[in-house]
C-alpha positions as CSV (number, residue, x, y, z in Angstrom):
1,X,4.6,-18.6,-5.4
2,X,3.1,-19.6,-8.8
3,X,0.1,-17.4,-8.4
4,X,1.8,-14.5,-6.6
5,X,3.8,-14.3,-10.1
6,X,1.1,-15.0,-12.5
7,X,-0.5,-12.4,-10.7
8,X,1.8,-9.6,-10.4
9,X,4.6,-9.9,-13.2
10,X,1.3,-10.3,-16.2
11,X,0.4,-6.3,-15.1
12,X,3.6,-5.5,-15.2
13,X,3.9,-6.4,-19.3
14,X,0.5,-5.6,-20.0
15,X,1.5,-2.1,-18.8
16,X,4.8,-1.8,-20.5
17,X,3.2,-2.8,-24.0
18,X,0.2,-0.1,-23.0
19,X,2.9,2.9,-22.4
20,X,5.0,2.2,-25.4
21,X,2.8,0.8,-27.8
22,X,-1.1,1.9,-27.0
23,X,-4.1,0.5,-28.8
24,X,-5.7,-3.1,-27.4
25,X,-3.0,-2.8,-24.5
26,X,-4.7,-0.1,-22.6
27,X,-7.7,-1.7,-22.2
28,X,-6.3,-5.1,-21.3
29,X,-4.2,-3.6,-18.4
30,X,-7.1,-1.6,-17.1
31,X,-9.7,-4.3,-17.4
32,X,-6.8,-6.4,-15.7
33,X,-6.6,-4.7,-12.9
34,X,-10.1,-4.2,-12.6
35,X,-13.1,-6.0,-14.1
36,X,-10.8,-9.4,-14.6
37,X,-9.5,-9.3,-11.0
38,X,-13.2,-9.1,-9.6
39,X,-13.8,-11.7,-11.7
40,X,-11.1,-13.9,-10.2
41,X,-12.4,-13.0,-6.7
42,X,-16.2,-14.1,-7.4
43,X,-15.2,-17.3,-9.1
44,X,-12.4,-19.1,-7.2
45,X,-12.0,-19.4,-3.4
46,X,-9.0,-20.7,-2.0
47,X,-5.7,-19.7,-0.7
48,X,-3.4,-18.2,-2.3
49,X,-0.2,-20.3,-0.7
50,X,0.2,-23.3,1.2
51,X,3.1,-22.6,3.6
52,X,5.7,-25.1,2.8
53,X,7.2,-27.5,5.6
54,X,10.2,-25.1,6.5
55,X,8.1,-22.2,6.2
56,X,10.9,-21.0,3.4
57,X,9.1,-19.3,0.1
58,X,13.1,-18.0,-1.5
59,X,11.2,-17.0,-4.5
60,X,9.3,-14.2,-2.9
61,X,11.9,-11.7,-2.6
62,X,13.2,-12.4,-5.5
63,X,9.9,-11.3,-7.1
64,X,9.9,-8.4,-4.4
65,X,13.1,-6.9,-6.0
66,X,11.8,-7.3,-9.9
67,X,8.5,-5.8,-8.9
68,X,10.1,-2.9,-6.9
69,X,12.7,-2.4,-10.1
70,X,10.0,-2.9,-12.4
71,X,8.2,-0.3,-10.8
72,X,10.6,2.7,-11.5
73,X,10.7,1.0,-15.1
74,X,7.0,1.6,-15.7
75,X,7.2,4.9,-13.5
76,X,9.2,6.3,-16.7
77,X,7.1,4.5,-19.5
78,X,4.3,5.6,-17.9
79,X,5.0,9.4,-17.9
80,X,5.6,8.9,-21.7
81,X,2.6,7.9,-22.2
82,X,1.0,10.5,-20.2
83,X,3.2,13.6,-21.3
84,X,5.9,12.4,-23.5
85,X,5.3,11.8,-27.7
86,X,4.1,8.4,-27.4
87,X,1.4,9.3,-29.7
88,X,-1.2,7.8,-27.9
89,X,-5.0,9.3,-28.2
90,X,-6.5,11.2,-25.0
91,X,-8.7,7.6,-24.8
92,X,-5.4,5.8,-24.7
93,X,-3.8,8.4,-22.1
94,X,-7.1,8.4,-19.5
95,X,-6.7,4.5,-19.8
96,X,-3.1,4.5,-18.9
97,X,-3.3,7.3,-16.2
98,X,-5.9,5.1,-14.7
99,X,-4.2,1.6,-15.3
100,X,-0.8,2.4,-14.3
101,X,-2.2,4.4,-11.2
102,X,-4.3,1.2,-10.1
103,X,-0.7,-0.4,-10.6
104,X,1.6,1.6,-8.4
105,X,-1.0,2.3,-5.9
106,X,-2.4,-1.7,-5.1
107,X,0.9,-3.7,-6.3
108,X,4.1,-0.9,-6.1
109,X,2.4,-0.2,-3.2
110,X,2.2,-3.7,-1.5
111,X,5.5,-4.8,-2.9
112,X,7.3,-1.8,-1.5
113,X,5.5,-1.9,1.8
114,X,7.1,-5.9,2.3
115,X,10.6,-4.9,0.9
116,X,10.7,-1.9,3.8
117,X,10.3,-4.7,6.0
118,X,13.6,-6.6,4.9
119,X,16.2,-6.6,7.4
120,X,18.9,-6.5,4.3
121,X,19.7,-2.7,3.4
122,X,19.4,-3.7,-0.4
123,X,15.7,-4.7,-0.4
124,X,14.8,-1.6,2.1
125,X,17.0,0.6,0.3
126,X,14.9,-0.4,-3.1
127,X,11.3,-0.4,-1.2
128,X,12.6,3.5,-0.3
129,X,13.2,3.8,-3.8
130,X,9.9,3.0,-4.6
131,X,8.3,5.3,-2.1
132,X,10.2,8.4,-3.5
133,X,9.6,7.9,-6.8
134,X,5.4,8.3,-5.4
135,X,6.5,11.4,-3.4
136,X,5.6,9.7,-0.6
137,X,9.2,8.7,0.8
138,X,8.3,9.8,4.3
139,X,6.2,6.4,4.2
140,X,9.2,4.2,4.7
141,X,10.2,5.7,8.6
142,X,6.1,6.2,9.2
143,X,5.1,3.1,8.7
144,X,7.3,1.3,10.9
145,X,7.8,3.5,13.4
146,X,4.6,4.9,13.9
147,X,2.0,2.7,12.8
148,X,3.4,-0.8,13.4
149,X,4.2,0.7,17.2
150,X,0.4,2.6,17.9
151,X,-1.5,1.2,15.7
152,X,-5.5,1.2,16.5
153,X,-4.8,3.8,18.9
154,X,-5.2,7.3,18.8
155,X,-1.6,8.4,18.4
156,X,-1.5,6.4,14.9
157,X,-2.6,9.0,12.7
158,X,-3.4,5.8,10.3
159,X,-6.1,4.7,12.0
160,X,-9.6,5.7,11.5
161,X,-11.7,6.3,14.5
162,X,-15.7,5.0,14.1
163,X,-17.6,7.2,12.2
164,X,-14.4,9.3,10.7
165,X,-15.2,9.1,6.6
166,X,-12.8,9.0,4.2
167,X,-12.6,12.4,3.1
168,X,-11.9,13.5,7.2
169,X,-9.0,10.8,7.5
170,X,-6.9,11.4,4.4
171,X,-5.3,14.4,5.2
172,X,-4.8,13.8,9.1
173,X,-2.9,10.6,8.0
174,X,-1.2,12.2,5.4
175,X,0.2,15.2,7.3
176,X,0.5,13.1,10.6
177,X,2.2,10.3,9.6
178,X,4.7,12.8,7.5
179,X,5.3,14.6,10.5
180,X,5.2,11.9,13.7
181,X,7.7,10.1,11.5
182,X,9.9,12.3,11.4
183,X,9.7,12.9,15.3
184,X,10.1,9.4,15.6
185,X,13.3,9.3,13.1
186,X,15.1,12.3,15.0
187,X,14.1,10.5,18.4
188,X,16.0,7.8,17.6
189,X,18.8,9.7,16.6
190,X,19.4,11.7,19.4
191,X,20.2,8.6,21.4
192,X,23.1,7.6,19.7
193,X,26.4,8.2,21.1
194,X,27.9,10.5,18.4
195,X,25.5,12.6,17.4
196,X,24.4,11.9,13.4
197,X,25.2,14.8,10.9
198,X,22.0,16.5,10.1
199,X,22.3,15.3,5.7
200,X,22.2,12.0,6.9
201,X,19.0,12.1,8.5
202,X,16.1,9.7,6.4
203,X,14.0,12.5,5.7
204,X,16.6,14.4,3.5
205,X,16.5,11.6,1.5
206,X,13.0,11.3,1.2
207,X,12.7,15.3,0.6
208,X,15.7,15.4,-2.0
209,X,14.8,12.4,-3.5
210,X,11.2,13.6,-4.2
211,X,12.8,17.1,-5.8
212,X,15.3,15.2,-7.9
213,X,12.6,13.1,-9.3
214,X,10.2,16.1,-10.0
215,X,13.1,18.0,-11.2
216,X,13.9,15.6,-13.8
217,X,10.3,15.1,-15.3
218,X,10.5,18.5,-15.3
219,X,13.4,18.1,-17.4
220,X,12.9,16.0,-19.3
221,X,9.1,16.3,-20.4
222,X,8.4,19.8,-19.1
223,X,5.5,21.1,-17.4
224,X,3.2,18.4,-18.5
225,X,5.4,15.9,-17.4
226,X,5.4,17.3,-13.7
227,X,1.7,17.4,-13.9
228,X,1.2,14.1,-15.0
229,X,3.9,12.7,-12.2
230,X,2.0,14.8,-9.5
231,X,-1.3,13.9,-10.4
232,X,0.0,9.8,-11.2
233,X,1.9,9.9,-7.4
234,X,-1.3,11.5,-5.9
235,X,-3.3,9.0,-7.3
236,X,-1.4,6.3,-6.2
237,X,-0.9,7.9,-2.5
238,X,-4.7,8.0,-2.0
239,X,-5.1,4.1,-2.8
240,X,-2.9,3.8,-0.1
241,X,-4.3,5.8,2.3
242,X,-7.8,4.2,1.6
243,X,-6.2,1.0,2.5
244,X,-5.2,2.1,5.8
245,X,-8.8,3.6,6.2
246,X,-10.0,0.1,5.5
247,X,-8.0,-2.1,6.7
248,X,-8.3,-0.4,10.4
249,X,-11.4,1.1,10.1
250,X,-13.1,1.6,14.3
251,X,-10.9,-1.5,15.6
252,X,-9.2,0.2,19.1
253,X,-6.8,-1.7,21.7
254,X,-7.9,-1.3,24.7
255,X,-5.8,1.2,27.3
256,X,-5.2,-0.6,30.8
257,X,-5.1,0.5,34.2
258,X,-1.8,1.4,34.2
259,X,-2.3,3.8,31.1
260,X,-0.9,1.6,28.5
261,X,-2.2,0.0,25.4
262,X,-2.4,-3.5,25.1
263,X,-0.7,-5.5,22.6
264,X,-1.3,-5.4,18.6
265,X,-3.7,-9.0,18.4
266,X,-5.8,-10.3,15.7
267,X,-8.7,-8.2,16.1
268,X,-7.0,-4.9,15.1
269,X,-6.9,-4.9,11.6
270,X,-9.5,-5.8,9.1
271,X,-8.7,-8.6,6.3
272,X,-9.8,-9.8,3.1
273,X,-9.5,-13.4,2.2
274,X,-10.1,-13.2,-1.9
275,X,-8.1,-15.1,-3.8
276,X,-6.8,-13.0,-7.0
277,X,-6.7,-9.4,-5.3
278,X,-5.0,-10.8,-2.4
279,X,-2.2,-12.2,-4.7
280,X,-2.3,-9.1,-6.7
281,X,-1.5,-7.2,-3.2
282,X,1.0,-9.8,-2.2
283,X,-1.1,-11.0,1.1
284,X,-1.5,-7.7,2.2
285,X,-5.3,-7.8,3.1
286,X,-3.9,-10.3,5.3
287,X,-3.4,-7.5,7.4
288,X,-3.8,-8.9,10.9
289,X,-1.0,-11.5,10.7
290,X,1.5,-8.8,9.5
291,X,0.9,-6.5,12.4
292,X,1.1,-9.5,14.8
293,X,4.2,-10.5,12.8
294,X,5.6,-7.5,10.9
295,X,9.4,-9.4,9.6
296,X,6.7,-12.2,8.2
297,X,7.6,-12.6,4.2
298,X,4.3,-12.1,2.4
299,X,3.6,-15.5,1.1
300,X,3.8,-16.9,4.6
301,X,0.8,-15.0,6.0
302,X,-2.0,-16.2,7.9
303,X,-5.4,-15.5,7.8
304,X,-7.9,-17.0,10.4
305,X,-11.5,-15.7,9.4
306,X,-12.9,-17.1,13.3
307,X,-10.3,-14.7,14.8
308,X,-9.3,-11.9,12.4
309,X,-12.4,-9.6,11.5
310,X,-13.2,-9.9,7.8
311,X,-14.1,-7.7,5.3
312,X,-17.6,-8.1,3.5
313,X,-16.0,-7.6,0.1
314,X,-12.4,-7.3,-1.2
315,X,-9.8,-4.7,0.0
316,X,-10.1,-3.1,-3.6
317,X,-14.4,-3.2,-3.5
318,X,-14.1,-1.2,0.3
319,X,-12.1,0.5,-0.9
320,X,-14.1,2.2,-3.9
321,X,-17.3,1.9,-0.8
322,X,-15.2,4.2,1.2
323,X,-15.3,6.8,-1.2
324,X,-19.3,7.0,-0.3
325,X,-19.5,7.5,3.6
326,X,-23.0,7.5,4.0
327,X,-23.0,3.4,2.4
328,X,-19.4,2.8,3.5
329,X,-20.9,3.4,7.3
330,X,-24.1,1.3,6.7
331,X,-22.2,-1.6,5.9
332,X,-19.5,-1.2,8.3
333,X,-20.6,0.2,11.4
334,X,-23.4,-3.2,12.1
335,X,-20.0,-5.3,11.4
336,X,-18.1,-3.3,14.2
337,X,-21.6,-3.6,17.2
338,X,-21.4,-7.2,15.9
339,X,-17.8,-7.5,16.6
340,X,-18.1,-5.6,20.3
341,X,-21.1,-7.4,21.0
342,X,-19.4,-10.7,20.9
343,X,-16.6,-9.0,22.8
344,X,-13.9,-9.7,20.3
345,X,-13.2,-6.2,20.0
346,X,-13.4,-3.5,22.6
């Protein structure tokens, strides 16, 4: 858990002393999250935890509830920064926008995607939290309903078919997921006995939540404010997007005789095995072992390069590649023929 923390919580101050007091601190949180976290990749190889004997890591969500509380911490300072009198310089302000945007789109992100995992209602209840306060509540009923259930198929509007760039994908997963969720949410509520009051239904709270929060920016820090949280969220939504476009990128499960998929397997999600982004991201380029096992706390996840198909470079590097379809496709489409020609995909 050591380097999970190191990782994760050093962001989180470098960012708080950025918002509130400027200067050095804005460059050492971007660089942070950028130029030193490559660094980290290039120059040490390893794992990032050694699964215990029990298979216990206790620590992990405590650090998942300070990171998701954190998060709505530095949600405000950041907004300060951006629109409120923090008296920071428009170089100051870019540096934040970007830094704190890096922040809540690779690590808010990541953290809040494990704690909607939890099956205690205090942890899910804060990763929902999180996902709000991005305008992007819908996310927490998507996700696991929809993704986790058809992934690398064609009804997972999160999964990029061959060929489909970035710029094609983004909205379709945006849109779909917002609204297949939903379908999925009010599926499972018409089978219940009594039929659920309409206000209690997930997506209320997703909706309302995202109004009270743009409400009070609005509030609070006016019209600027609400730009800067609209343009901050959006931001961070679009790193996570581009994760999903990466992480799934052409993998397909095959569809049987009978008309059914075949099960979620290692060979349906791409993975990165880098050392300092992957404990920045809390294991989650270890993508193919959370889809096989999704209630699998983060520091206990697998990765098996000779069965999981690998990334060439981190999740953050393909990432920024998939901005540029025409290279993004010239080094990913040879790793997909490679992968079918040694049948370990369809």
């Amino acid at each position: 858990m050591l380097w999970f923390s190191i990782a994760t919580i050093s962001p989180v101050l470098f960012l708080a002393m950025a918002g509130t007091v400027g200067g050095l601190w804005c460059a050492v949180a971007l660089i942070y999250l950028t130029g030193f976290t490559y660094f980290m990749d290039r120059i040490v190889h390893g794992t990032v935890a050694r699964r215990a004997a029990s298979g216990e890591f206790p620590v992990g969500e405590e650090l998942a509830i300070f990171l998701g509380l954190s998060h709505l911490v530095l949600l405000c300072i950041a907004l300060y920064a951006l629109a409120g009198p923090s008296g920071l310089s428009w170089t100051e302000r870019v540096a934040c926008f970007f830094a704190f945007g890096l922040f809540f789109g690779q690590v808010s992100n990541a953290n809040a995607h494990e704690l909607i995992h939890k099956q205690a209602k205090w942890p899910r209840r804060l990763g929902k939290a999180v996902y709000i306060s991005l305008l992007f509540g819908h996310h927490a009923s998507a996700h696991p309903k929809v993704h986790h259930v058809w992934v690398a198929t064609p009804m997972d509007p999160n999964s990029p078919a061959k060929g489909q760039n970035f710029y094609q994908f983004w909205m379709r997963a945006w849109v779909g997921s917002f609204c297949k969720g939903w379908m999925a949410e009010t599926r499972l509520r018409a089978r219940k006995t009594t039929p659920p009051h309409f206000w209690s239904h997930p997506y209320v709270t997703y909706i309302a939540g995202g109004l009270c929060v743009a409400y009070l920016t609005h509030a609070v820090m006016g019209l600027g404010g609400l730009v800067a949280l609209v343009l901050l969220t959006g931001y961070a939504q679009m790193q996570l997007l581009i994760s999903d476009y990466v992480q799934h990128y052409g993998l397909a499960r095959e569809r049987g005789a009978d008309g059914r998929f075949g099960p979620v397997s290692a060979q349906h999600s791409w993975n990165a095995p880098q050392f300092f982004s992957s404990a920045l991201m809390l294991n989650a380029p270890r993508h193919s072992d959370h889809h096989m096992h999704p209630l699998k706390t983060y520091p206990s996840l697998d990765l098996d390069p000779t069965e999981m198909p690998t990334l060439p470079r981190s999740l953050p590097v393909m990432g920024l590649l998939a901005l540029w379809p025409q290279k993004w496709r010239a080094v990913m489409d040879p790793k997909l023929a490679a992968l079918r020609q040694s049948h370990t995909i369809p």
